[in-house]
N, CA, C and O atoms as a GROMACS GRO file, in nm:
protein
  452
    1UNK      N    1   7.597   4.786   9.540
    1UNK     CA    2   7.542   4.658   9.504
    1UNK      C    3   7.588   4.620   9.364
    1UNK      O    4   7.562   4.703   9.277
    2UNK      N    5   7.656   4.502   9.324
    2UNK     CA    6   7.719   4.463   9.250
    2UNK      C    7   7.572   4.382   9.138
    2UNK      O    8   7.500   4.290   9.175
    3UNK      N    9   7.563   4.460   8.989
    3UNK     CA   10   7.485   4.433   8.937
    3UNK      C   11   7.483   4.274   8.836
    3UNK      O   12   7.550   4.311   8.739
    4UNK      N   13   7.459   4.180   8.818
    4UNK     CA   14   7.436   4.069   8.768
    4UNK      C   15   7.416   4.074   8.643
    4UNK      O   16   7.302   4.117   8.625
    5UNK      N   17   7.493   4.043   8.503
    5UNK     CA   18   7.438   4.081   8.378
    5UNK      C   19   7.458   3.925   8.326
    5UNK      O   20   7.562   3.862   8.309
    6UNK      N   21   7.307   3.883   8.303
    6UNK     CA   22   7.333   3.760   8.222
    6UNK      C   23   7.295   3.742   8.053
    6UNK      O   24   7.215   3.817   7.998
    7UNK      N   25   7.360   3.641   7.988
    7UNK     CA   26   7.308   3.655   7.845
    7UNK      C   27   7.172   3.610   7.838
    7UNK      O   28   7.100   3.565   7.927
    8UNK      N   29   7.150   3.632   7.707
    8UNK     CA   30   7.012   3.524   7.676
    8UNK      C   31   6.998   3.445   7.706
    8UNK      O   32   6.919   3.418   7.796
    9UNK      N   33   7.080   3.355   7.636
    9UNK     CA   34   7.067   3.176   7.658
    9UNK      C   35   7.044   3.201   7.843
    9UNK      O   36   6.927   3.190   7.883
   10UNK      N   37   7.118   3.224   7.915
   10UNK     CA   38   7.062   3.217   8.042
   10UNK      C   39   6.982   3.273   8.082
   10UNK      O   40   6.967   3.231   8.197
   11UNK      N   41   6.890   3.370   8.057
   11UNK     CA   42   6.750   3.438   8.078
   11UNK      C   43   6.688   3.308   8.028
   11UNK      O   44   6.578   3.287   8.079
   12UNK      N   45   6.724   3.226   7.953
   12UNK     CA   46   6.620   3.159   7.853
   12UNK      C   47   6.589   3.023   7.956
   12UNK      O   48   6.487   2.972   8.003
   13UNK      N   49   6.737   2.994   7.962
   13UNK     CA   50   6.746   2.860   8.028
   13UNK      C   51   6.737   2.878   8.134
   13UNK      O   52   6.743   2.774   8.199
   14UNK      N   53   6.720   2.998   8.211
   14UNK     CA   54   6.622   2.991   8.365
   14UNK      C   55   6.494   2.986   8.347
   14UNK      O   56   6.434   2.899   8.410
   15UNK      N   57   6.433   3.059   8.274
   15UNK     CA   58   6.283   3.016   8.270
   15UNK      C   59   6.236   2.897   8.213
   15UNK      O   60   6.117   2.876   8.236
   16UNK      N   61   6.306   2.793   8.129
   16UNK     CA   62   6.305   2.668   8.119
   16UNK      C   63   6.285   2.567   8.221
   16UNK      O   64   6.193   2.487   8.237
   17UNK      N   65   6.414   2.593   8.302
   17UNK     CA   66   6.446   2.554   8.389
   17UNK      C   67   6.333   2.551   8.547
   17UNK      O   68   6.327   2.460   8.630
   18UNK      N   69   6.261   2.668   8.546
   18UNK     CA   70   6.158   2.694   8.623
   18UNK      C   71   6.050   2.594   8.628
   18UNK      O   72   5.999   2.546   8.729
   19UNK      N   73   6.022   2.568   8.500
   19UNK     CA   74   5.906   2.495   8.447
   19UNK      C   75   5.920   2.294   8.421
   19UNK      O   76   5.826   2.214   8.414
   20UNK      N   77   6.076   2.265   8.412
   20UNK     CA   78   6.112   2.102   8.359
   20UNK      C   79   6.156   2.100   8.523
   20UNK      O   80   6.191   2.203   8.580
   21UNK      N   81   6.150   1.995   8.577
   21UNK     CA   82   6.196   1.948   8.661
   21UNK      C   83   6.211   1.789   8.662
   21UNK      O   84   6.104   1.730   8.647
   22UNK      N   85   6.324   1.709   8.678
   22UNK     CA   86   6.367   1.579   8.618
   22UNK      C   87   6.281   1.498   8.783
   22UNK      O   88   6.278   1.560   8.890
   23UNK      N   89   6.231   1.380   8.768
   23UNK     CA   90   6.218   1.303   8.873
   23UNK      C   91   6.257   1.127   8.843
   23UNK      O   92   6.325   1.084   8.749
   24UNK      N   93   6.209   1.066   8.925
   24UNK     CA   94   6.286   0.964   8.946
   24UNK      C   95   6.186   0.857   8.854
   24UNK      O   96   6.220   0.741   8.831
   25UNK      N   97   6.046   0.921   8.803
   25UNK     CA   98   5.964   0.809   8.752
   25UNK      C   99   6.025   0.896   8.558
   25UNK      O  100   6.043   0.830   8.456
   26UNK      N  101   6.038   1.007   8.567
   26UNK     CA  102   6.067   1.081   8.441
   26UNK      C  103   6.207   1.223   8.430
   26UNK      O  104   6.200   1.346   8.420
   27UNK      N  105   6.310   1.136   8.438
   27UNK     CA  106   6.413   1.242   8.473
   27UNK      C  107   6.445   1.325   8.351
   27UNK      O  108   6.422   1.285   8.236
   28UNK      N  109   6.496   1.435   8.377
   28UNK     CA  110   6.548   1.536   8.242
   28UNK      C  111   6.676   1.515   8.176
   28UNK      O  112   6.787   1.499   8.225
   29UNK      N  113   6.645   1.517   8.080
   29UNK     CA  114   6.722   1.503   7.946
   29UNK      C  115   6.791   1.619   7.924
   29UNK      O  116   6.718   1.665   7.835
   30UNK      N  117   6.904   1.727   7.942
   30UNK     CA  118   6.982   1.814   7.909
   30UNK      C  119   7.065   1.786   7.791
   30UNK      O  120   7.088   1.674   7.746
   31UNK      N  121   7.105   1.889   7.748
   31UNK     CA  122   7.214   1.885   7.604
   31UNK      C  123   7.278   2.010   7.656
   31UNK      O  124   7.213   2.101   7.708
   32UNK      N  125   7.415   2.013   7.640
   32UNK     CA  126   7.480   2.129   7.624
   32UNK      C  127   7.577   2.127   7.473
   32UNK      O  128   7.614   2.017   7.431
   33UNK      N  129   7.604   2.218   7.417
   33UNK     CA  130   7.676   2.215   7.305
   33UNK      C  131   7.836   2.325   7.315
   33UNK      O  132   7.832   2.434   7.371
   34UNK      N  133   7.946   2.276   7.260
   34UNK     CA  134   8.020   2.396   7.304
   34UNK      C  135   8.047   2.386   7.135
   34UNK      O  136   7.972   2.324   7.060
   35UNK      N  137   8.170   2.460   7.091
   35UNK     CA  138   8.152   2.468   6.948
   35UNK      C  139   8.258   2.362   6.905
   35UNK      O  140   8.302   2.385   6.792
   36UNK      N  141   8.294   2.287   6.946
   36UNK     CA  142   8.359   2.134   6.926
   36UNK      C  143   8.259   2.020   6.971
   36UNK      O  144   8.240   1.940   6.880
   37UNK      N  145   8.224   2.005   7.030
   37UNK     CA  146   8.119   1.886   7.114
   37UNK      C  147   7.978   1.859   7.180
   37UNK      O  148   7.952   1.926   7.280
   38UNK      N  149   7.931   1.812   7.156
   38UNK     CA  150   7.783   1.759   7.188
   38UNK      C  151   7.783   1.698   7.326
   38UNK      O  152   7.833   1.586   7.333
   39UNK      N  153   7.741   1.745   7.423
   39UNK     CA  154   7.710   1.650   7.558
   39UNK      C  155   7.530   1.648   7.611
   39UNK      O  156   7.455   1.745   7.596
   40UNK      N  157   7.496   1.538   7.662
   40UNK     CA  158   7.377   1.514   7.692
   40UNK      C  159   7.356   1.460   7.822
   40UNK      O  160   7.447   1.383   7.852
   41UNK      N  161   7.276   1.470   7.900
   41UNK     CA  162   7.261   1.431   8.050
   41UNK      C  163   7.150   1.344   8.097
   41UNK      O  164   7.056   1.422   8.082
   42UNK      N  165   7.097   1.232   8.145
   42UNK     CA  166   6.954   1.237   8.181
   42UNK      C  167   7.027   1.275   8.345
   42UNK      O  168   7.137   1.238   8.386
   43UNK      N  169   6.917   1.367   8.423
   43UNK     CA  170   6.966   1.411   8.549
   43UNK      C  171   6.799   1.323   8.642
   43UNK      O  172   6.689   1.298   8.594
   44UNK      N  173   6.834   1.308   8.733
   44UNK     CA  174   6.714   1.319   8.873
   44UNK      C  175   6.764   1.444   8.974
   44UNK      O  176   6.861   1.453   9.049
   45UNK      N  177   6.647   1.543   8.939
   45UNK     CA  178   6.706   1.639   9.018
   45UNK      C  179   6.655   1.646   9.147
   45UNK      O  180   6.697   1.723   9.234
   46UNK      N  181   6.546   1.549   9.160
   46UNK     CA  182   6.512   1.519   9.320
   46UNK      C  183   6.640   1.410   9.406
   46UNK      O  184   6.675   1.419   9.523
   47UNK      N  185   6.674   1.342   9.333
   47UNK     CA  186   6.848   1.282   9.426
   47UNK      C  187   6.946   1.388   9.370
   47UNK      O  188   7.050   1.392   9.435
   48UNK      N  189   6.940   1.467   9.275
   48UNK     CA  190   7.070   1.510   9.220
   48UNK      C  191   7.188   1.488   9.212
   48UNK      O  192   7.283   1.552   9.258
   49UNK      N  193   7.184   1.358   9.128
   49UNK     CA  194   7.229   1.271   9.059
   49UNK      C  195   7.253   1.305   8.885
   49UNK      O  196   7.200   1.402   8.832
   50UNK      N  197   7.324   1.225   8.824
   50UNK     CA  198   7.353   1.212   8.717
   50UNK      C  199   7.324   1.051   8.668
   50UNK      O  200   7.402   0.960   8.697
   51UNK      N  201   7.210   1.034   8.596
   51UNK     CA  202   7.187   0.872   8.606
   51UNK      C  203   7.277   0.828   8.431
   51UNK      O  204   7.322   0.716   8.406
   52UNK      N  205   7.282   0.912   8.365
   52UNK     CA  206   7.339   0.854   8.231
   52UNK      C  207   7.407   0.976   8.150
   52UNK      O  208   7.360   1.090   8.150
   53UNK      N  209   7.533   0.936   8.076
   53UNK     CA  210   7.585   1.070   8.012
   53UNK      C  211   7.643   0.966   7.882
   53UNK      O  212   7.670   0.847   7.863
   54UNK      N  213   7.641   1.114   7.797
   54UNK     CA  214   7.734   1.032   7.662
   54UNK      C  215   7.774   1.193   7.593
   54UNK      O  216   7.721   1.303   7.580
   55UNK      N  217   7.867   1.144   7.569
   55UNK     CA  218   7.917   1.301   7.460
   55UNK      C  219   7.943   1.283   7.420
   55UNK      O  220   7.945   1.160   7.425
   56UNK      N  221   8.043   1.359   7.261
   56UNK     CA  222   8.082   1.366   7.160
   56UNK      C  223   8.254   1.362   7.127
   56UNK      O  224   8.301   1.372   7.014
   57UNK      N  225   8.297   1.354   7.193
   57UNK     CA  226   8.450   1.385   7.263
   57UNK      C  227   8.525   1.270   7.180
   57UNK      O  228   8.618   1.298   7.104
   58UNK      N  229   8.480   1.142   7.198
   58UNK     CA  230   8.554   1.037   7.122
   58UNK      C  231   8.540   1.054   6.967
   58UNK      O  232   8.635   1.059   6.889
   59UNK      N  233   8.419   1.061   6.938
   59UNK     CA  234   8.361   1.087   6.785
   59UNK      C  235   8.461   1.098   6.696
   59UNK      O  236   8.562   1.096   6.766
   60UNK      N  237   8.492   1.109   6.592
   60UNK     CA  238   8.534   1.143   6.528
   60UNK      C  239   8.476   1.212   6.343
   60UNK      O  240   8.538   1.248   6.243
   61UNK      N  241   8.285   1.198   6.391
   61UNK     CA  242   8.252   1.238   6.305
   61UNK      C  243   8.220   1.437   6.244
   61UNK      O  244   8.293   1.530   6.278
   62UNK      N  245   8.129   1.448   6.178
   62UNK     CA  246   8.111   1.582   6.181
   62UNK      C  247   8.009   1.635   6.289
   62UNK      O  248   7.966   1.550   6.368
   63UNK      N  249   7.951   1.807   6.306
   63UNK     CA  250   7.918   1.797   6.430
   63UNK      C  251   7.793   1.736   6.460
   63UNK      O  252   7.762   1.678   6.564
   64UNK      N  253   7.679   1.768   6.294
   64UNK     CA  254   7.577   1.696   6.305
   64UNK      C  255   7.572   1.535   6.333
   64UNK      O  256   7.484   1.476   6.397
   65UNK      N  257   7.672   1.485   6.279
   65UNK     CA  258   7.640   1.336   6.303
   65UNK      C  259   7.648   1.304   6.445
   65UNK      O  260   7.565   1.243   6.513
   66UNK      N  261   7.792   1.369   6.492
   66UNK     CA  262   7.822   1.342   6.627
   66UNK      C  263   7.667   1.362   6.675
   66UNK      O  264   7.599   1.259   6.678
   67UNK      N  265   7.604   1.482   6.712
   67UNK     CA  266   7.476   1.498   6.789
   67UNK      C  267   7.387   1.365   6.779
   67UNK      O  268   7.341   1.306   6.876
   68UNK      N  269   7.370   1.326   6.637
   68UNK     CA  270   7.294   1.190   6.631
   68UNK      C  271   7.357   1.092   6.681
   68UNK      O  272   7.282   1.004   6.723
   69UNK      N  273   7.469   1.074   6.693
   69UNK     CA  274   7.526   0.953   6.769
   69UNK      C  275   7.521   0.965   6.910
   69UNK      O  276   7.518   0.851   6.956
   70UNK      N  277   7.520   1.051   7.001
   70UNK     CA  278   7.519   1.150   7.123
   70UNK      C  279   7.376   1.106   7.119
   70UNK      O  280   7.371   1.039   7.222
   71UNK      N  281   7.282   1.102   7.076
   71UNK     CA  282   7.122   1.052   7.101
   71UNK      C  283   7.096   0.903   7.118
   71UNK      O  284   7.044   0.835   7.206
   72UNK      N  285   7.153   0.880   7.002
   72UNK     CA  286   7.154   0.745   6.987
   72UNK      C  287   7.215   0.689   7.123
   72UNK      O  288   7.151   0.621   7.203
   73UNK      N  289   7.324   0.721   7.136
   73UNK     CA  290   7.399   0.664   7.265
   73UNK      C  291   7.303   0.695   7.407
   73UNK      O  292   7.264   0.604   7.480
   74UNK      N  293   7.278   0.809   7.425
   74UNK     CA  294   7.196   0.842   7.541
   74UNK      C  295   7.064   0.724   7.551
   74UNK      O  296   7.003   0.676   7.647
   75UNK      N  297   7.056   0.710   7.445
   75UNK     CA  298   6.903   0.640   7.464
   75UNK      C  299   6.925   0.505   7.497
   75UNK      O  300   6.864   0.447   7.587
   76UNK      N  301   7.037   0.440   7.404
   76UNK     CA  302   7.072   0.277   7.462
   76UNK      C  303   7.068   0.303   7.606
   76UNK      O  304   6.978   0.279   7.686
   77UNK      N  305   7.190   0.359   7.623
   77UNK     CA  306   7.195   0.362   7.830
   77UNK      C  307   7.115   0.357   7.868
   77UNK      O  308   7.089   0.265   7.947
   78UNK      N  309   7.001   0.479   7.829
   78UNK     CA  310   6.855   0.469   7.929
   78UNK      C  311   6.760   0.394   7.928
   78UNK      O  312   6.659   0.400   7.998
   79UNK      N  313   6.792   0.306   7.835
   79UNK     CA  314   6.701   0.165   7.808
   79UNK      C  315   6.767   0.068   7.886
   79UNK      O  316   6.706  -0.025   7.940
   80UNK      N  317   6.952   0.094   7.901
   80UNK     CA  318   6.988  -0.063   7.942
   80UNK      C  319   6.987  -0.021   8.104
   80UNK      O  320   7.055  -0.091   8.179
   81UNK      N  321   6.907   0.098   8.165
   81UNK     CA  322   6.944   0.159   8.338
   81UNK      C  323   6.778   0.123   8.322
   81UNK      O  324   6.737   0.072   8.426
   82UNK      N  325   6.685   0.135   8.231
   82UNK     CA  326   6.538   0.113   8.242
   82UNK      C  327   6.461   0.218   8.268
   82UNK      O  328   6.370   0.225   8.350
   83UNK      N  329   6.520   0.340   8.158
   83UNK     CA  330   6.475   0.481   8.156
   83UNK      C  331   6.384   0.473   8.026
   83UNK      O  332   6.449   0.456   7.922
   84UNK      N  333   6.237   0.481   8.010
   84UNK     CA  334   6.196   0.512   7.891
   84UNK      C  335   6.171   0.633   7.840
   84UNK      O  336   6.167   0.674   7.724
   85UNK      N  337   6.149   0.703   7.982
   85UNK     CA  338   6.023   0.820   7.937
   85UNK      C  339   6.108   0.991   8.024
   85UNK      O  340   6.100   1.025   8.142
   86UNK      N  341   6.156   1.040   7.946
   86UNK     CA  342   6.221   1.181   7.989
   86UNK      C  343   6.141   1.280   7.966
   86UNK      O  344   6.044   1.253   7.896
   87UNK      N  345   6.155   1.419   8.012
   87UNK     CA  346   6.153   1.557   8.014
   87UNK      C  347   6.293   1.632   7.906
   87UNK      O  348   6.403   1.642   7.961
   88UNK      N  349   6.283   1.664   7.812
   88UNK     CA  350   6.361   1.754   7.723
   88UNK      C  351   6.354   1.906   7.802
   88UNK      O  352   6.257   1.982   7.813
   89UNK      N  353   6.509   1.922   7.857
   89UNK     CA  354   6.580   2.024   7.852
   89UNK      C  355   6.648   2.101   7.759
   89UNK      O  356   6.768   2.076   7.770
   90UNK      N  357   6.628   2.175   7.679
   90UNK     CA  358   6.705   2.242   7.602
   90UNK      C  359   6.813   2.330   7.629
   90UNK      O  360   6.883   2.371   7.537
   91UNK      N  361   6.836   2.366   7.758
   91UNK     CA  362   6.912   2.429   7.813
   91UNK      C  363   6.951   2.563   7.767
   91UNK      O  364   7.060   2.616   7.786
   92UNK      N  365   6.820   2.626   7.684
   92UNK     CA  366   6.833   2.740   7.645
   92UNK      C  367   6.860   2.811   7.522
   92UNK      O  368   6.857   2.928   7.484
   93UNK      N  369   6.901   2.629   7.448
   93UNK     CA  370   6.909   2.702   7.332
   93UNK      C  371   6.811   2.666   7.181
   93UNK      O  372   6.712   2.594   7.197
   94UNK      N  373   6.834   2.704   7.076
   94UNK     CA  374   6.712   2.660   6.984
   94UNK      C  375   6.683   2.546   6.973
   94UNK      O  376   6.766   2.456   6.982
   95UNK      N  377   6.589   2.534   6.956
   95UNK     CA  378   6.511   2.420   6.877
   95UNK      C  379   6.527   2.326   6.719
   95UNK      O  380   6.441   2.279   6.645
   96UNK      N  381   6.720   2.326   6.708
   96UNK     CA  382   6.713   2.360   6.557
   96UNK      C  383   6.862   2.315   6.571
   96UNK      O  384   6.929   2.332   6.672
   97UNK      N  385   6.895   2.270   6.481
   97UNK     CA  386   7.036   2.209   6.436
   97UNK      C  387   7.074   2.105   6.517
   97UNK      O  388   6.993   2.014   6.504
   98UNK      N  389   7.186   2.071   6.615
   98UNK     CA  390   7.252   1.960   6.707
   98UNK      C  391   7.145   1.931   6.774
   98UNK      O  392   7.114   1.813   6.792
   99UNK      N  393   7.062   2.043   6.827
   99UNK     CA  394   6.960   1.993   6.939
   99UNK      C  395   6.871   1.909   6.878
   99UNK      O  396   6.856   1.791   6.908
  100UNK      N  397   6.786   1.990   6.758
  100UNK     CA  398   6.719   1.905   6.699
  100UNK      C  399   6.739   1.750   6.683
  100UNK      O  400   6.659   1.663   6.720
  101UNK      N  401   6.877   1.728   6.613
  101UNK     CA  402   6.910   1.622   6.542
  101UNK      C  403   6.928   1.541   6.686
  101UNK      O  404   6.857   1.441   6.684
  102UNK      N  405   6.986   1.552   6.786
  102UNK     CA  406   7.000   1.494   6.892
  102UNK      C  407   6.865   1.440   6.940
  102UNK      O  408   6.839   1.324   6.972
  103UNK      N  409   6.787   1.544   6.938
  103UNK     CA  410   6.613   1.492   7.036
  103UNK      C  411   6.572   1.358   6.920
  103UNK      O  412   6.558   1.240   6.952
  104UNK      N  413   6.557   1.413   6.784
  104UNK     CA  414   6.518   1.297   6.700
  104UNK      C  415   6.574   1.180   6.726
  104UNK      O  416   6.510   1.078   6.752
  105UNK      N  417   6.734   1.189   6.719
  105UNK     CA  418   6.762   1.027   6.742
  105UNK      C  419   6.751   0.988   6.912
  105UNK      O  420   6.780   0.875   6.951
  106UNK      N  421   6.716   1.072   6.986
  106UNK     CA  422   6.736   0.973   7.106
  106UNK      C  423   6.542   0.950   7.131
  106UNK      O  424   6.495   0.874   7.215
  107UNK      N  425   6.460   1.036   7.036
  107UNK     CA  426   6.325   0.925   7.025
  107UNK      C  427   6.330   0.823   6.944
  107UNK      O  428   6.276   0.720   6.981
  108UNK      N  429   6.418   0.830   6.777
  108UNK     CA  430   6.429   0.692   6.739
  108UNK      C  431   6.449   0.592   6.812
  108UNK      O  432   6.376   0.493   6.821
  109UNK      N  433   6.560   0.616   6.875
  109UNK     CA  434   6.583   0.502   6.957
  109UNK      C  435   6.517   0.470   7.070
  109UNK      O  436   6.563   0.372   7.128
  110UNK      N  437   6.452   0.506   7.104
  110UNK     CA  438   6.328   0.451   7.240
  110UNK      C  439   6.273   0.541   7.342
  110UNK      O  440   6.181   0.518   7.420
  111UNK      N  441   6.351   0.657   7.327
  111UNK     CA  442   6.285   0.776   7.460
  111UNK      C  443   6.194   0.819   7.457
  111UNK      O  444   6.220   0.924   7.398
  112UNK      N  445   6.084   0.821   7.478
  112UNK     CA  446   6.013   0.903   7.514
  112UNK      C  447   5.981   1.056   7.566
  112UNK      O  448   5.981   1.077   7.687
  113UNK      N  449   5.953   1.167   7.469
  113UNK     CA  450   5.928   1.314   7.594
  113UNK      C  451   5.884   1.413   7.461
  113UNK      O  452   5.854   1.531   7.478
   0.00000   0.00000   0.00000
């Protein structure tokens, strides 16, 4: 039997994951980060769908700003699709730097969670 070894972040972000579930009146908000770019998701995981995305890819700023612009952007869309109110996915990882700065600006700008 071939044994399964996963990291943290994925121990972490399964038991996250157990507990957020995105729906169609309040879908989830994901972030993934790689060490160049910021991406963000709102998902409905009851259609499993992808209703809005924005990443960091065009940017050309640094990585923190990018994340705030990556919020900022997520949140227009989900205002102009008529998304107010999300579930924050962290996808496992801290509570602290891109993520942070990302969750702040996409409540400045109108989200809710």
């Amino acid at each position: 039997m071939k044994r399964i070894i996963l990291s943290n972040r994925d121990r972490i972000k399964n038991r996250i994951r157990a507990k957020v579930q995105g729906t169609e009146q309040r879908p989830r908000l994901t972030v993934f980060k790689s060490n160049k770019f910021t991406y963000a998701q709102i998902i409905d995981d009851n259609a499993g769908k992808t209703l809005v995305q924005a990443n960091s890819s065009e940017m050309k700023d640094k990585k923190m700003d990018a994340a705030i612009g990556v919020g900022k952007e997520i949140a227009k869309a989900a205002k102009a699709k008529g998304i107010t109110k999300v579930v924050f996915d962290r996808n496992g990882y801290k509570y602290t730097g891109r993520i942070l700065a990302l969750a702040e600006a996409a409540r400045e700008a109108g989200l809710e969670f």
